[in-house]
C-alpha positions in Angstrom: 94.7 112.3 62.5 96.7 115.5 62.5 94.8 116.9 65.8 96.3 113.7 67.7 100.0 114.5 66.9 100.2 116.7 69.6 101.0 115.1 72.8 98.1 114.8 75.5 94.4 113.7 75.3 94.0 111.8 71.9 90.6 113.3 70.5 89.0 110.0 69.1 87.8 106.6 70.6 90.7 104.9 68.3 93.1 107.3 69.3 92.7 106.5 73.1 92.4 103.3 72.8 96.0 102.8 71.2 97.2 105.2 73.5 96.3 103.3 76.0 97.3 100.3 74.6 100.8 101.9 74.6 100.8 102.7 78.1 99.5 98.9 79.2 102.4 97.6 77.3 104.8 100.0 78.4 103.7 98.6 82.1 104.5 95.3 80.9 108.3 96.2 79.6 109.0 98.7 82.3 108.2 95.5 84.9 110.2 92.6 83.1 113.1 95.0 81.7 113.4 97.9 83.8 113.5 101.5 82.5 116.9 101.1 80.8 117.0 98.1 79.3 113.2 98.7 78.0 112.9 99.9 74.4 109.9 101.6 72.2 110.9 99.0 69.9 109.5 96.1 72.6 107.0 98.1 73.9 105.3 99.1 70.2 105.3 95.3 69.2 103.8 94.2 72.4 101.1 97.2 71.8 100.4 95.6 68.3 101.6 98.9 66.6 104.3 100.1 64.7 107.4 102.0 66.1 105.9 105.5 63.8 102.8 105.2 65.8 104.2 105.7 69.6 105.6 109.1 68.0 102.0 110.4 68.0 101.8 110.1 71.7 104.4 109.9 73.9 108.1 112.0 72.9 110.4 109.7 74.1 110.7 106.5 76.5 111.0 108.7 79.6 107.8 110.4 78.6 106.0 106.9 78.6 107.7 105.8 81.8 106.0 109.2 83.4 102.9 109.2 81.8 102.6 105.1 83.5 103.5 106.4 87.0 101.5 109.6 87.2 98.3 107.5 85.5 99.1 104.7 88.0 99.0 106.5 91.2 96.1 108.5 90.1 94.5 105.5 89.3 95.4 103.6 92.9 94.2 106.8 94.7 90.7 107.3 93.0 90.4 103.1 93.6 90.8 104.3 97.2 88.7 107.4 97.4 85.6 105.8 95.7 85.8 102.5 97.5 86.0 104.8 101.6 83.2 107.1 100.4 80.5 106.5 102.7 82.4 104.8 105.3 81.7 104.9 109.4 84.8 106.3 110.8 88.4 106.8 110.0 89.3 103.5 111.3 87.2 101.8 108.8 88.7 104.2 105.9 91.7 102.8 107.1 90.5 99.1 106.7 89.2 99.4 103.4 92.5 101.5 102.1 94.8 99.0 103.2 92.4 96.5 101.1 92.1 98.4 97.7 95.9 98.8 98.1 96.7 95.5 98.5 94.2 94.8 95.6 95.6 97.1 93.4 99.1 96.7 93.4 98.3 92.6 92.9 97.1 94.1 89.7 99.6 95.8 89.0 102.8 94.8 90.8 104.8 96.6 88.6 104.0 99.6 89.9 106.1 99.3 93.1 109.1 98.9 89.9 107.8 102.0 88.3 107.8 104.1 91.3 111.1 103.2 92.8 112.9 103.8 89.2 111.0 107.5 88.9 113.8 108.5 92.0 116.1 108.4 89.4 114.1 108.7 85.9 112.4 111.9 87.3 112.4 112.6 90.7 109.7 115.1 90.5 107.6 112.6 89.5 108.8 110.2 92.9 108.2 113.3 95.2 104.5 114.2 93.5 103.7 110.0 94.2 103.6 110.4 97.9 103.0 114.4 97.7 99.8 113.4 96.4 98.8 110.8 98.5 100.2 113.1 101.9 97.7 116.1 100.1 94.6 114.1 100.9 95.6 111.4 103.7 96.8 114.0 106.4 94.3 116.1 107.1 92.2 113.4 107.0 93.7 111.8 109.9 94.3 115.1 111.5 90.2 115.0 111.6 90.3 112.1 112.6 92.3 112.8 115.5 89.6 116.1 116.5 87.0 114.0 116.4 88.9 111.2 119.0 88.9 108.6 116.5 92.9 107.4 117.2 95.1 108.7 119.4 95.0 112.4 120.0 99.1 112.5 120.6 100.1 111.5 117.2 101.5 114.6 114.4 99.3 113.5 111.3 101.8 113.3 109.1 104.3 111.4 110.8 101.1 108.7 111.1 100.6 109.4 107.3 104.2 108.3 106.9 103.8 105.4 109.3 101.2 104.2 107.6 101.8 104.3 103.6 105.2 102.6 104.8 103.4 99.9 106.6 101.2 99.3 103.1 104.5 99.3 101.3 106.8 97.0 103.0 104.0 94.6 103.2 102.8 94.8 100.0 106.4 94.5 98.7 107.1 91.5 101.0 103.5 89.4 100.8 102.7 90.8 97.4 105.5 91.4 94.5 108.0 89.2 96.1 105.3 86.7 95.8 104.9 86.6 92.1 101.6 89.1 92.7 99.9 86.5 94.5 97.0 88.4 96.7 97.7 88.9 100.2 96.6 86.2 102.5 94.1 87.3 105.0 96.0 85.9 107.9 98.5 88.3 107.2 96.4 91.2 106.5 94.7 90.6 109.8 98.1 90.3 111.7 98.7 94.2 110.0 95.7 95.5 110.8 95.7 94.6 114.6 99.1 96.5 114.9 98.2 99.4 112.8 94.8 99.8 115.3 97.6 99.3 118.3 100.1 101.9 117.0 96.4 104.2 116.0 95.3 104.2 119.9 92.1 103.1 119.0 89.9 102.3 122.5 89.7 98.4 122.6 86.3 98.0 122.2 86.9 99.4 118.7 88.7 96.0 117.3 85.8 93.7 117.5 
């Protein structure tokens, strides 16, 4: 038990487990109460554990709230990577992004919470969300735009920008303000056929 005292990893299959435990809670209470108003307290009974216990993994609140965000959006991007692997073209790893998004934060609608509080909880944490996401999704696009995919007149990361705010207003608006309800496909399609307007992609390609 002493090896899992330090922060990080836990080193046994009980150890994670409650860690993780901790962390699904601690989604829970960050959504309903917000970062302030949450306390270990709430967040320890909801995990089934007492208070002692979240002192074995996490320092403080603010270490929890980070731990959730940074876990989150690695989680929402390797959703994404594994589900595009193998796909046609960038327009169709566009497609199935936008769908594992939407999917994902209907799991999780707390997340659009979690990241909006991390401005001000740790903004280094808010900057590294869409750091990491800009890492892998512009020069993506920027092959794309080689290859004559979309449009060859578009700067990649301005479209990057374009695009993860298209997924974000949306999914706030059609998602989370909609109790996490999934996305309707009428409205997902209405998206996509702007997002293939505003990508320049040759009409034939939006059959």
């Amino acid at each position: 038990m002493a090896a899992e005292r330090a922060f990080g990893e836990p080193i046994t299959e009980r150890g994670r487990a409650t860690r993780q435990a901790l962390l699904d809670a601690a989604e829970a209470v960050f959504d309903e109460y917000s970062f302030d108003r949450a306390s270990i307290s709430e967040i320890t009974r909801r995990a089934g554990v007492a208070q002692g216990t979240f002192y074995l993994y996490f320092s403080d609140k603010r270490a929890v709230f980070v731990e959730l965000v940074e876990t989150l959006s690695h989680g929402l991007r390797s959703a994404i990577a594994e589900a595009v692997e193998g796909a046609a073209d960038r327009v169709e790893v566009e497609r199935i992004g936008f769908d594992v998004f939407f999917d994902y934060i209907t799991r999780h609608r707390g997340f659009y919470k979690l990241v909006r509080e991390s401005e001000f909880v740790d903004p280094d944490v808010f900057h590294s969300y869409y750091d990491h996401f800009l890492k892998g999704y512009v020069p993506g696009l920027a092959e794309a735009i080689e290859r004559g995919e979309i449009a060859g007149d578009l700067d990649p990361e301005v479209l990057a920008f374009c695009l993860m705010g298209i997924g974000e207003i949306i999914g706030l608006r059609y998602v989370v303000w909609q109790d996490g309800r999934p996305l309707d496909r009428r409205i997902a399609e209405q998206v996509w056929r702007f997002m293939l307007r505003g990508l320049g992609v040759p009409e034939e390609g939006t059959d």
